[in-house]
SEKE-606724 format. One record per residue (C-alpha): residue number from 1; residue in one letter; chain; x, y, z. Coordinates in Angstrom, 3 decimals, always signed. Last residue first. Layout:
N
[NUM, A, A, [X, Y, Z]]
...
end
This chain:
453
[453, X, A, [-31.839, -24.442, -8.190]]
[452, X, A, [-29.364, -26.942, -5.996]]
[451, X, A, [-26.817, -24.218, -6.048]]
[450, X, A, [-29.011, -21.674, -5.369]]
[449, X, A, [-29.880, -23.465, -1.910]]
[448, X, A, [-26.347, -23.650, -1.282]]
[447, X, A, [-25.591, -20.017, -1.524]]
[446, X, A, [-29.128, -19.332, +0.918]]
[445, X, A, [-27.057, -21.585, +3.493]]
[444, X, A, [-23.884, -19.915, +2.998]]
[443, X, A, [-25.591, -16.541, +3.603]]
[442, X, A, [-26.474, -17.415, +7.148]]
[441, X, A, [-23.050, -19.479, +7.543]]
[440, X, A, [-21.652, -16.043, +6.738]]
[439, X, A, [-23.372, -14.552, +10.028]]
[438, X, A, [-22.543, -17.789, +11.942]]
[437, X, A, [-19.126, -17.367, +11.438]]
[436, X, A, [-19.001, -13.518, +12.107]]
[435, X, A, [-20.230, -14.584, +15.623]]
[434, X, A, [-17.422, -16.730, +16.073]]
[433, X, A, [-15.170, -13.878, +15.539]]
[432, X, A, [-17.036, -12.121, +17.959]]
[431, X, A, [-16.531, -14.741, +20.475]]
[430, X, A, [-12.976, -14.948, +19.641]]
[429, X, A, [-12.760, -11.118, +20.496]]
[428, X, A, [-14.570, -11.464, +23.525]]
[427, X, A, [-12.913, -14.382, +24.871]]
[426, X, A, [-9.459, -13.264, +24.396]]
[425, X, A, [-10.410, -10.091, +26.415]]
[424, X, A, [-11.497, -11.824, +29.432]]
[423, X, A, [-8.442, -14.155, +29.410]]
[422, X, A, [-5.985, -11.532, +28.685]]
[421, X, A, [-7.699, -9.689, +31.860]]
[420, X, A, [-7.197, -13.049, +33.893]]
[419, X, A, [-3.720, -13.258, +32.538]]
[418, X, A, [-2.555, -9.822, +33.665]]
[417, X, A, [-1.825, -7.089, +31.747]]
[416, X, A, [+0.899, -5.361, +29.858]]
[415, X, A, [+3.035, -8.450, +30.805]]
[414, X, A, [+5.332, -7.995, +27.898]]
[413, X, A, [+5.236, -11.657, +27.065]]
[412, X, A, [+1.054, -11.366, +27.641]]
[411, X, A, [+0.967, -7.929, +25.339]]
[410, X, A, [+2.698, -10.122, +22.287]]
[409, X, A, [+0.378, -12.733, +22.529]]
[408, X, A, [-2.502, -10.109, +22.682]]
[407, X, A, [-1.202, -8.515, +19.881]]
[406, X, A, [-1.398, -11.620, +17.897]]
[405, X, A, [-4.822, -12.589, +18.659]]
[404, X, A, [-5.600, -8.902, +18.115]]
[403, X, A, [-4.357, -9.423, +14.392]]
[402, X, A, [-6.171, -12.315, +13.834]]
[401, X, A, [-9.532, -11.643, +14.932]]
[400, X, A, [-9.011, -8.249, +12.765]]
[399, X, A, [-7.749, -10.541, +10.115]]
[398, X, A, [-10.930, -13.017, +10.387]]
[397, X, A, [-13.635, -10.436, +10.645]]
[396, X, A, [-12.216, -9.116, +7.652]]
[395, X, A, [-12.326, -12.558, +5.793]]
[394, X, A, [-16.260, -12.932, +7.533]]
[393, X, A, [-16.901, -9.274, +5.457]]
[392, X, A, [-15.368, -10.445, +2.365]]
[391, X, A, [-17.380, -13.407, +2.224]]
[390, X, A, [-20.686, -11.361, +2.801]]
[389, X, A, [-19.803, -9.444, -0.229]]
[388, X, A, [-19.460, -12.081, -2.479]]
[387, X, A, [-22.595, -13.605, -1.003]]
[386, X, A, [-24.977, -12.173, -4.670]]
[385, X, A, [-28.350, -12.520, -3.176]]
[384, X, A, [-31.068, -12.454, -6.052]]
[383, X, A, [-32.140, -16.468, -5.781]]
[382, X, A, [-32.764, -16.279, -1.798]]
[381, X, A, [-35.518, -13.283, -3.135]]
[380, X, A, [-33.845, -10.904, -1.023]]
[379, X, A, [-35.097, -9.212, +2.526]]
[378, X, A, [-32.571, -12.241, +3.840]]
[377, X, A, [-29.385, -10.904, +1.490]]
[376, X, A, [-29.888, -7.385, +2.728]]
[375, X, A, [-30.088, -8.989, +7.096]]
[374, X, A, [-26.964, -10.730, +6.469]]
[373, X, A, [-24.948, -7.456, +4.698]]
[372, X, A, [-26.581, -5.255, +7.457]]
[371, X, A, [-25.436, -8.105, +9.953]]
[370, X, A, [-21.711, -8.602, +8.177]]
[369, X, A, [-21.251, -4.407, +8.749]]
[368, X, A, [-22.413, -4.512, +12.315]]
[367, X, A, [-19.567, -7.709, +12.367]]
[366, X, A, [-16.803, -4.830, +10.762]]
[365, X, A, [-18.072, -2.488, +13.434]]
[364, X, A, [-17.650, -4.845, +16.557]]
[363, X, A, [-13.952, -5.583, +15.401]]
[362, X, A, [-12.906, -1.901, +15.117]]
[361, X, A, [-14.341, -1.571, +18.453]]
[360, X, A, [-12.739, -4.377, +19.737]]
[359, X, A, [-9.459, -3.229, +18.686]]
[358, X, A, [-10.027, +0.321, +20.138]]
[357, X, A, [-10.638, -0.811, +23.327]]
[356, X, A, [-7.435, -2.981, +23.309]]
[355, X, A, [-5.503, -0.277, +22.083]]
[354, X, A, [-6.422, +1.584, +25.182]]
[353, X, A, [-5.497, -1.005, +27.248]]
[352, X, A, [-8.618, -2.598, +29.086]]
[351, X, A, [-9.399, -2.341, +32.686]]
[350, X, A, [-11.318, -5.276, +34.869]]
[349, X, A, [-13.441, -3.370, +37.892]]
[348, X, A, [-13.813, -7.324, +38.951]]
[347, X, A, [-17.968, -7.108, +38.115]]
[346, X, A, [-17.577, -5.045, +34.795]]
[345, X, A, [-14.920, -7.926, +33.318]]
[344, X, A, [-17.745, -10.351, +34.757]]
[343, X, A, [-20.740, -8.430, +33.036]]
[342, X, A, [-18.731, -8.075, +29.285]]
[341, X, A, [-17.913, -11.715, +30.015]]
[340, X, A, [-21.917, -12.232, +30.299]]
[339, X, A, [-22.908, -10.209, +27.718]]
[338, X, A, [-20.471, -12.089, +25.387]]
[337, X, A, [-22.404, -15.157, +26.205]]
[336, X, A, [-25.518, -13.165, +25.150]]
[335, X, A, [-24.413, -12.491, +21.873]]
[334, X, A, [-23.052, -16.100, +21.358]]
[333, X, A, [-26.360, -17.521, +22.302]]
[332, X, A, [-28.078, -14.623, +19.954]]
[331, X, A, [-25.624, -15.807, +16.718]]
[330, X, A, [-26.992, -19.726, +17.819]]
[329, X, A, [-30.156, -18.687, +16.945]]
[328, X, A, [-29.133, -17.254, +13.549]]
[327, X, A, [-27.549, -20.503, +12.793]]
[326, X, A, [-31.059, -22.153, +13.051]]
[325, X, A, [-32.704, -19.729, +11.635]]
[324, X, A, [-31.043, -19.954, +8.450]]
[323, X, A, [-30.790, -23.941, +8.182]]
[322, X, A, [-34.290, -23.787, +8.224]]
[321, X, A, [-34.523, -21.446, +5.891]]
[320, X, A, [-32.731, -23.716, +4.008]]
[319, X, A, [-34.486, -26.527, +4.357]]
[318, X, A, [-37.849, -24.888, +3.739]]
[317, X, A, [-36.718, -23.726, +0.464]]
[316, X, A, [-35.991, -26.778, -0.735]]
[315, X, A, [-38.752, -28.041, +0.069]]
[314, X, A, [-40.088, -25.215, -2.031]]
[313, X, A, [-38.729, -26.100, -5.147]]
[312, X, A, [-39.816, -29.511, -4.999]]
[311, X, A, [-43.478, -28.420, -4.656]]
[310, X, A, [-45.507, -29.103, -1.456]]
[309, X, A, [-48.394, -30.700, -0.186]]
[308, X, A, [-48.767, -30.853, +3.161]]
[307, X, A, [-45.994, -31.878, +5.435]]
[306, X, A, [-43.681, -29.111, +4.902]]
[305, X, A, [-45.973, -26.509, +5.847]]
[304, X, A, [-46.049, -27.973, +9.180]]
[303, X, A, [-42.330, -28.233, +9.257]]
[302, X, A, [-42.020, -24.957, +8.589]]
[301, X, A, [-44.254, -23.753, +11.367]]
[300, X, A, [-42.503, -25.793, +13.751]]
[299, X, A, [-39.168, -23.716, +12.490]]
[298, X, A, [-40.444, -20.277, +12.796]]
[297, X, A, [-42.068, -21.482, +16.415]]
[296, X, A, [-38.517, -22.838, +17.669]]
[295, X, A, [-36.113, -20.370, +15.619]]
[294, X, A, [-38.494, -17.635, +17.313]]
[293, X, A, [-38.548, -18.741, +20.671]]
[292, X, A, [-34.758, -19.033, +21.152]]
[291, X, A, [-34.320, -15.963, +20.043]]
[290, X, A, [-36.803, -14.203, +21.984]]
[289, X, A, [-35.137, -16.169, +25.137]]
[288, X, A, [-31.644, -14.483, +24.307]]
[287, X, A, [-33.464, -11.096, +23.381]]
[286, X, A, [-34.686, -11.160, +27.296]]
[285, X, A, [-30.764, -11.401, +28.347]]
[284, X, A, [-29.912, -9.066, +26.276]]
[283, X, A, [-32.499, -6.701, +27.695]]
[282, X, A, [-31.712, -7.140, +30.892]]
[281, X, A, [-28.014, -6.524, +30.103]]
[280, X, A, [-29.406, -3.204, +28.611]]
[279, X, A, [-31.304, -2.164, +31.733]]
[278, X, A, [-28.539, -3.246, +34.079]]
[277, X, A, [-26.100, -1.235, +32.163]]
[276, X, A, [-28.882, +1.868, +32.363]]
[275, X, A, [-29.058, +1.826, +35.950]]
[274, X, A, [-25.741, +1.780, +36.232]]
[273, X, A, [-24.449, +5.019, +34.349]]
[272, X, A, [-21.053, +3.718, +32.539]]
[271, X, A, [-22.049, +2.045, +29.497]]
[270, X, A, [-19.193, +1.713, +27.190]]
[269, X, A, [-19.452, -2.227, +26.444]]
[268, X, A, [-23.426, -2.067, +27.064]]
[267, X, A, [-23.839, -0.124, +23.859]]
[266, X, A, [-21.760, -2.614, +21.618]]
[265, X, A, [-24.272, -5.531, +23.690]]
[264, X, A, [-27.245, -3.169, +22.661]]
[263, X, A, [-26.192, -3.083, +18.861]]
[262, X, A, [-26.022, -6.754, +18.809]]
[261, X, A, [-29.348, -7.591, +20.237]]
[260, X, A, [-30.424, -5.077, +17.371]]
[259, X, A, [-28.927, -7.066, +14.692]]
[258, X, A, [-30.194, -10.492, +16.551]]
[257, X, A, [-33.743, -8.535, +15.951]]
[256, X, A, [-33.447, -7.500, +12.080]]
[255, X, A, [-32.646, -11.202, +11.381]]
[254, X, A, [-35.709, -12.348, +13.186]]
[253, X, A, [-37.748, -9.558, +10.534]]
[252, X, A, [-36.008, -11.353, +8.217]]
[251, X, A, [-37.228, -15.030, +9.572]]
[250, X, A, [-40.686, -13.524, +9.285]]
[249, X, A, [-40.539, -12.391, +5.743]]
[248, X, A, [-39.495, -15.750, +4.988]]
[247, X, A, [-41.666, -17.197, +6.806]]
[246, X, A, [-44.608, -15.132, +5.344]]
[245, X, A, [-43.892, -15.826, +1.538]]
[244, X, A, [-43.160, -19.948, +2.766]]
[243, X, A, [-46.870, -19.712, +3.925]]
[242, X, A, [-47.625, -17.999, +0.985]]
[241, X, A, [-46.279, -20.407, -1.446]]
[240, X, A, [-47.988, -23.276, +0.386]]
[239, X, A, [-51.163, -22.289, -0.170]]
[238, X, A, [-53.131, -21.040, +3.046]]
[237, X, A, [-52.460, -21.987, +6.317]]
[236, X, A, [-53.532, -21.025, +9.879]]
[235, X, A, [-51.851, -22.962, +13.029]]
[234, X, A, [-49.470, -20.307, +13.788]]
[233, X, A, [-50.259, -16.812, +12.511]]
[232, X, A, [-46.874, -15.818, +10.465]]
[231, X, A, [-46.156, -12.063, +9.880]]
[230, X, A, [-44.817, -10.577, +12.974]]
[229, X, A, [-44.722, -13.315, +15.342]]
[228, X, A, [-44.514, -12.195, +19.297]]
[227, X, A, [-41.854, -12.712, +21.924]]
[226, X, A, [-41.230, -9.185, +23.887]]
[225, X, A, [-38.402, -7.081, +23.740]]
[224, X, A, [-38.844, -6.414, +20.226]]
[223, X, A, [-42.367, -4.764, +21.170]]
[222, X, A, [-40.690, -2.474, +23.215]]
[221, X, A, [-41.665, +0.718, +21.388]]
[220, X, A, [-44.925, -0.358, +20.892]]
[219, X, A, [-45.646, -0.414, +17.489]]
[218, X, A, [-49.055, +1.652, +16.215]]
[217, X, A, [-52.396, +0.544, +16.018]]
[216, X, A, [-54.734, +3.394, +14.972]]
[215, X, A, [-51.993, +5.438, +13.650]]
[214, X, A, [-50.810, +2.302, +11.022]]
[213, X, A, [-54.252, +1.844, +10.100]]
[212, X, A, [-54.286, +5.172, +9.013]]
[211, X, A, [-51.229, +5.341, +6.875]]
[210, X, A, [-52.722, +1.934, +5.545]]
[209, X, A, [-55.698, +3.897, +4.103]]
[208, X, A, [-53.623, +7.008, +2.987]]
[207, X, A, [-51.631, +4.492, +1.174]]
[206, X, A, [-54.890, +2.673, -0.373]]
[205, X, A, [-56.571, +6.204, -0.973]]
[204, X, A, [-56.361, +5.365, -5.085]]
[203, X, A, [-58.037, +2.201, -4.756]]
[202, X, A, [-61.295, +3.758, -2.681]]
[201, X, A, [-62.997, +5.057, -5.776]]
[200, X, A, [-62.578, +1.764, -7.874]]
[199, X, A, [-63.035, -0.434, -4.559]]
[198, X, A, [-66.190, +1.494, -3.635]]
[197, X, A, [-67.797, +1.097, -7.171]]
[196, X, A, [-67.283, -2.485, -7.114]]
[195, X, A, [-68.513, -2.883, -3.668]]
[194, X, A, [-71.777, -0.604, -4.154]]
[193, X, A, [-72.146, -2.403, -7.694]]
[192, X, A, [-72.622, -5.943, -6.136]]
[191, X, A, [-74.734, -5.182, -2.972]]
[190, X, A, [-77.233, -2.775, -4.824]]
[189, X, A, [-77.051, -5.283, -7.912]]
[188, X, A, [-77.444, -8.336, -5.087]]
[187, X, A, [-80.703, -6.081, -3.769]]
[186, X, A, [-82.231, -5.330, -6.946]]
[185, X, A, [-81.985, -9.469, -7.668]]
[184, X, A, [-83.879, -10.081, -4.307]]
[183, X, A, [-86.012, -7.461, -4.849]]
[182, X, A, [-86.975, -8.569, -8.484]]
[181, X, A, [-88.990, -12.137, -6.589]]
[180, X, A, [-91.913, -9.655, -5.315]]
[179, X, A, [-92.549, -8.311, -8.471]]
[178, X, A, [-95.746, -10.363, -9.303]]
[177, X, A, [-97.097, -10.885, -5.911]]
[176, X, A, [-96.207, -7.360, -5.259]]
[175, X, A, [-98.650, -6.226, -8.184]]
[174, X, A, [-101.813, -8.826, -7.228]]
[173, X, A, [-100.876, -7.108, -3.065]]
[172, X, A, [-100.984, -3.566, -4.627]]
[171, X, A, [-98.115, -1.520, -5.154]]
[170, X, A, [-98.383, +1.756, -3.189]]
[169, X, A, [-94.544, +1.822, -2.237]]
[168, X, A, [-93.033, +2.188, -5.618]]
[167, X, A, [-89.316, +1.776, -5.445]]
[166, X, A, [-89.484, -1.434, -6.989]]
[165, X, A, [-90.541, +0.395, -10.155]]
[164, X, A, [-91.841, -2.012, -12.966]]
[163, X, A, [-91.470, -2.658, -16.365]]
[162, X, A, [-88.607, -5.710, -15.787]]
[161, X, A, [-85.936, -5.166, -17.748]]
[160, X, A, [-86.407, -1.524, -18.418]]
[159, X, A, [-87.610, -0.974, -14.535]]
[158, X, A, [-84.716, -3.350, -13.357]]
[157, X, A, [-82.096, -0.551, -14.808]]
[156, X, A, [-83.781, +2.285, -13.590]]
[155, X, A, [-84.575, +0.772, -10.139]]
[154, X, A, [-80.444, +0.723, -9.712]]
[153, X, A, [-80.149, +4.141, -10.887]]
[152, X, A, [-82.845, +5.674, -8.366]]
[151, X, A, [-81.773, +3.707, -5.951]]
[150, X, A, [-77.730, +5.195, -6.584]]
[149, X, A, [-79.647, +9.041, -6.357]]
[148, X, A, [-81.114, +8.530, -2.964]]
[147, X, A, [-77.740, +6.858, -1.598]]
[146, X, A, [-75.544, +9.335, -2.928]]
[145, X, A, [-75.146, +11.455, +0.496]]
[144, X, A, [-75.046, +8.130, +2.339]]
[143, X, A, [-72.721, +6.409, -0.139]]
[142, X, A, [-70.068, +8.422, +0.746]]
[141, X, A, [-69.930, +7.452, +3.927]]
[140, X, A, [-70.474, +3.820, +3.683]]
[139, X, A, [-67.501, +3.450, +1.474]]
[138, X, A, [-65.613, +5.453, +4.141]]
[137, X, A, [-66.824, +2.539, +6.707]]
[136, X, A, [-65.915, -0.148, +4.300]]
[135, X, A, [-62.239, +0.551, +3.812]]
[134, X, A, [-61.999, +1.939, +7.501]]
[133, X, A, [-63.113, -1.362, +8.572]]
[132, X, A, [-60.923, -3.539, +6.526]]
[131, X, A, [-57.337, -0.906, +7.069]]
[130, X, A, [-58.585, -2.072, +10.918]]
[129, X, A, [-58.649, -5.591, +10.142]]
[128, X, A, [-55.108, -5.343, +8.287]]
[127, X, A, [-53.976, -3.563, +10.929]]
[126, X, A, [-54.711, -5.344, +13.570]]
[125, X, A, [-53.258, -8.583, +11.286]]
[124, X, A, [-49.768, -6.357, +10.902]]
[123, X, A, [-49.369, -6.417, +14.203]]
[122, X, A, [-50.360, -9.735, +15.592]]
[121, X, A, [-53.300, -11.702, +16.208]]
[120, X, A, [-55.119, -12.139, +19.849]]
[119, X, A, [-57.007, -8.683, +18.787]]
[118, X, A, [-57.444, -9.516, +15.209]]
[117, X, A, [-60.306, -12.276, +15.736]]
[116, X, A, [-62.478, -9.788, +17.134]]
[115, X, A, [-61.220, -7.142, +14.074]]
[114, X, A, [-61.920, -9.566, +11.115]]
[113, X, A, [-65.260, -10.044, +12.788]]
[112, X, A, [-66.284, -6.509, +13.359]]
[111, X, A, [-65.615, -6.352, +9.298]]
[110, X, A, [-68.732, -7.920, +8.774]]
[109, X, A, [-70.722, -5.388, +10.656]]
[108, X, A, [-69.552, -2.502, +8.332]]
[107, X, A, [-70.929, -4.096, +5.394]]
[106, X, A, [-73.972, -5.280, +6.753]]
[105, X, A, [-74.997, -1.525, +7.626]]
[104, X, A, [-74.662, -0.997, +3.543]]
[103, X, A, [-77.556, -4.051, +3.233]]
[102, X, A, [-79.846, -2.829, +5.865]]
[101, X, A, [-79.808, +0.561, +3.663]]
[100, X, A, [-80.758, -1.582, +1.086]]
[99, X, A, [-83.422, -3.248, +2.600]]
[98, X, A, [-84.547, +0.247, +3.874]]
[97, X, A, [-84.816, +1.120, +0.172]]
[96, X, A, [-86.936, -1.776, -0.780]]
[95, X, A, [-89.389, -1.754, +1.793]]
[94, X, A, [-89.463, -3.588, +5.011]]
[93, X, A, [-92.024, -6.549, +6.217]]
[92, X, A, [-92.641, -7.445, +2.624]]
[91, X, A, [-91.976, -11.099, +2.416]]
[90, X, A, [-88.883, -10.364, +0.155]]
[89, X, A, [-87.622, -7.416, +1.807]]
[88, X, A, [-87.424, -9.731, +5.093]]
[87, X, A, [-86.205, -12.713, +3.243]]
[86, X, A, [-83.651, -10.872, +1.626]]
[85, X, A, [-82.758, -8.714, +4.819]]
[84, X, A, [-82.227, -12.664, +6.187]]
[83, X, A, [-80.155, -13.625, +3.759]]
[82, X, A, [-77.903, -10.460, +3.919]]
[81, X, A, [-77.554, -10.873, +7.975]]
[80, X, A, [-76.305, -14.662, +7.206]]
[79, X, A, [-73.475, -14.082, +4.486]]
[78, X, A, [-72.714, -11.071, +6.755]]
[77, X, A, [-71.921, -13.476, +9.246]]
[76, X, A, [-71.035, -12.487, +13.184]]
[75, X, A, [-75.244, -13.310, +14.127]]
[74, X, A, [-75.027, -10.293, +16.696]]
[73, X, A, [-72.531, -8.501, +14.884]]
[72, X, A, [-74.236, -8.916, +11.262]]
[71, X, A, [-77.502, -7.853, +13.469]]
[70, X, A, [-75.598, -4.633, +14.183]]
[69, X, A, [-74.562, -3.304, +11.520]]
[68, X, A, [-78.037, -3.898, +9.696]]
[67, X, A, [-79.661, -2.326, +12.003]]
[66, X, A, [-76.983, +1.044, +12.226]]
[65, X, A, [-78.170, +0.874, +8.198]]
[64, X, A, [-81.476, +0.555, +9.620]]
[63, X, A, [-81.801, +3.527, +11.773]]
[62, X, A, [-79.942, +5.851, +9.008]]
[61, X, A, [-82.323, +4.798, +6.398]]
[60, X, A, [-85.371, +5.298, +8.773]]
[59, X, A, [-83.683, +8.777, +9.981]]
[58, X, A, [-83.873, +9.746, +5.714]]
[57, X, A, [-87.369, +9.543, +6.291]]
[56, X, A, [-88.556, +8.166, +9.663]]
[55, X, A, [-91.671, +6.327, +8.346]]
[54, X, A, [-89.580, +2.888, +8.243]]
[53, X, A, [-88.396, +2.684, +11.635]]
[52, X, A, [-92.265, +1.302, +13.381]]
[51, X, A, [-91.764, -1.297, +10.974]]
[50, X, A, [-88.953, -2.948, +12.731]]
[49, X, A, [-91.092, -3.725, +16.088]]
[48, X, A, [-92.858, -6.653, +12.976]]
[47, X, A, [-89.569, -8.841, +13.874]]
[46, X, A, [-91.783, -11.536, +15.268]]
[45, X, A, [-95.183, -9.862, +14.960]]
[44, X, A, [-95.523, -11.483, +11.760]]
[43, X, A, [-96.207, -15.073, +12.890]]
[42, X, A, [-97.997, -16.418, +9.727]]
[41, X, A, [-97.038, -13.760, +7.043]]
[40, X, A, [-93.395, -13.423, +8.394]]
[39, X, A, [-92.566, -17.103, +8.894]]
[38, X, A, [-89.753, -16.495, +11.372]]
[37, X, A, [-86.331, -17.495, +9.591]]
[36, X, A, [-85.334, -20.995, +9.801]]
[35, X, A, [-85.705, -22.051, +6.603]]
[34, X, A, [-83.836, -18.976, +5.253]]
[33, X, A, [-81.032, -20.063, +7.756]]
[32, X, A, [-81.237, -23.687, +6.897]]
[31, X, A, [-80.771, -22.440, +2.922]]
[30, X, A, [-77.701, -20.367, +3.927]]
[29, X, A, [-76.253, -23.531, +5.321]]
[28, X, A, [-76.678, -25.552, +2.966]]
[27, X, A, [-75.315, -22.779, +0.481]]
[26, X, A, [-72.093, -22.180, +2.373]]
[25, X, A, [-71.602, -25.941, +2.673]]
[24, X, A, [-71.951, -25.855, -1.228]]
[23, X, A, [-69.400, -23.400, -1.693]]
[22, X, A, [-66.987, -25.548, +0.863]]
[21, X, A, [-67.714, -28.330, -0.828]]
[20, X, A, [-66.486, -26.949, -4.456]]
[19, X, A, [-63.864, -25.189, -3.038]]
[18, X, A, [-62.307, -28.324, -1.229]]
[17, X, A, [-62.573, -30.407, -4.254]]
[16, X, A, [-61.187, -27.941, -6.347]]
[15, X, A, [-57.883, -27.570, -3.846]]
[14, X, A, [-57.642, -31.484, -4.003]]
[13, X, A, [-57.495, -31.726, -7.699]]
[12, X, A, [-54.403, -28.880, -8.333]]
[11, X, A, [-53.193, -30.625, -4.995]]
[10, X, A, [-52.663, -34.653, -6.200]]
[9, X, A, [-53.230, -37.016, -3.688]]
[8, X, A, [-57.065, -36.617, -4.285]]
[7, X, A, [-59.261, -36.995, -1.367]]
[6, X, A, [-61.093, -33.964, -2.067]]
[5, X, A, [-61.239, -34.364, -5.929]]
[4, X, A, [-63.504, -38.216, -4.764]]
[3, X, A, [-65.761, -36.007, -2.772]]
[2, X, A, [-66.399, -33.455, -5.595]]
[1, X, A, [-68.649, -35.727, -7.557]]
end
């Protein structure tokens, strides 16, 4: 029945289809574990080294809650580990209480998957795998101390349904036979309200949680200085919304960078201790590649999101964010061009009037002021950004470009300087110019999106 909703061109179907199978995959495959689980009664000596940890007291619960941990790590599903502890319980080879104890070990084995596939993944996944862990590990904790009590609750409730205690330990085999099938519904009500319970305590600690996460894998300081993706994981898709949510969060955080490239070519222009010049012009120069990475990954992923199935609205989207990265690649070409006139004017001991300085200062701050304006619009819904502001900026741009156009002209007739050090300077203020272009062509791209809205 589901086959024909999987091949359905249209998503709302499609999306059902692909539930329902993967539910009943999920199932199969649970059933071929339970299947293949050691027959207990006829071969018990297969896991039968587990009953020598259920004397131990409140060790025993201990022992198999680190037992449960780490068979979910050896077999890397909890779906798995939780079937088997049901088939264990369920055959009698480990009491109720150790079952659940088995069960609370599951839940911090699971999240040693999120964290193995985390450590290829980027920042925010590490954390997110980590924030898992601690999530379940604290739940854990407090549930030790409770754990006694919490039976006792859970075998109330099946005692009234059911008349009899599954905490009772001196059953005999004609009374097993007949409760034998509760454990595996005391177990799912262990499993069930433990969660529940955890996530209404746990809630409240959410900042304190991330706080945490943050500690245990913090930024390097010169991440930006290498190529990674912040928010998108290439080559794993959810709904299209979200995919387009994390590009767009992605392409801001690209935004953030070309503002920083910038920052370090203003620094480089007064740099006078070697060492450090070489260290920001290497820098540059790496930003330059990162740039080039990033519209060329940011963009594939687009395209890939593109081709599924997608609302009119956000095709639309797609193109102009597009659009966006693309001009804010070519910002980090002119960036590191400038670099590179700012190394040659360094390389012939080139002098600059002091009006000349101060021009291109003046210049530089009014295109800082068009990046914080660029990089406010892109942390925007694209429907919220009001470009007024980033058209004023470019006009600014413009006049200052402008006026030390015409001052240069001026300087040349009064041969102030020589041509090759007009040359030098021309270049870096029509460079910047150029770079306030691309900045409004940035906002000009989310302006024509909202006129097509």
């Amino acid at each position: 029945m589901s086959l024909p909703l999987f091949f359905s061109k249209v998503s709302l179907r499609k999306s059902w289809g692909e539930f329902i199978i993967g539910f009943a995959i999920l199932f199969i495959g649970l059933q071929f574990l339970k299947e293949a689980v050691p027959d207990i009664h006829n071969n018990p000596d297969s896991l039968h080294f587990l009953t020598s940890f259920t004397d131990l007291g409140f060790l025993s619960v201990l022992t198999f809650v680190a037992i449960g941990t780490i068979f979910t790590i050896i077999i890397q599903s909890s779906s798995a580990t939780m079937a088997l502890t049901l088939v264990m319980c369920y055959n009698g080879l480990i009491p109720f209480e150790l079952a659940a104890a088995m069960v609370l070990g599951e839940n911090i084995g699971t999240t040693i998957t999120a964290n193995l596939a985390a450590i290829v993944a980027n920042v925010s996944a590490k954390r997110a795998a980590r924030a898992h862990l601690l999530f379940n590990l604290f739940g854990v904790i407090w549930m030790l101390p409770m754990f006694h009590y919490f039976l006792l609750a859970i075998n109330y409730l099946l005692q009234k349904k059911h008349g009899i205690s599954i905490l009772d330990t001196h059953l005999s085999n004609v009374q097993y036979e007949d409760i034998k099938g509760i454990y595996p519904i005391g177990l799912s009500l262990f499993h069930t309200s433990f969660n529940v319970i955890n996530t209404m305590i746990l809630i409240g600690f959410v900042p304190f949680l991330a706080r945490v996460a943050t500690l245990m894998v913090p930024s390097k300081a010169d991440d930006d200085e290498e190529f990674s993706l912040k928010y998108i994981n290439s080559g794993l898709f959810s709904t299209s919304e979200l995919s387009i949510l994390q590009a767009r969060k992605e392409i801001s955080n690209f935004g953030l960078r070309i503002e920083k490239m910038f920052f370090l070519l203003q620094t480089l222009t007064t740099e006078v201790k070697p060492k450090r010049y070489d260290k920001l012009l290497s820098k540059i120069q790496k930003y330059e590649q990162i740039t080039d990475d990033l519209e060329l990954e940011i963009s594939l992923y687009l395209t890939n999101v593109a081709e599924g199935e997608i609302s009119h609205e956000s095709s639309k989207m797609i193109r102009a964010m597009i659009k966006v990265i693309d001009e804010m690649e070519s910002i980090g070409d002119v960036i590191y061009s400038m670099s590179k006139t700012i190394d040659r004017i360094k390389e012939k001991k080139t002098k600059f009037l002091p009006h000349q300085e101060e021009g291109l200062r003046e210049l530089f701050d009014l295109i800082l002021l068009a990046f914080s304006e660029m990089n406010l619009n892109l942390s925007k819904g694209f429907n919220e950004v009001n470009p007024e502001r980033a058209f004023m900026l470019e006009s600014r741009i413009n006049e200052k470009r402008d006026l030390l156009r015409q001052r240069h002209v001026e300087d040349l007739k009064e041969k102030r300087y020589k041509h090759k050090t007009g040359a030098l300077y021309s270049d870096l203020f029509s460079l910047g110019e150029r770079i306030g272009d691309y900045i409004l062509n940035v906002t000009d791209s989310i302006k024509e999106y909202q006129k097509t809205s």
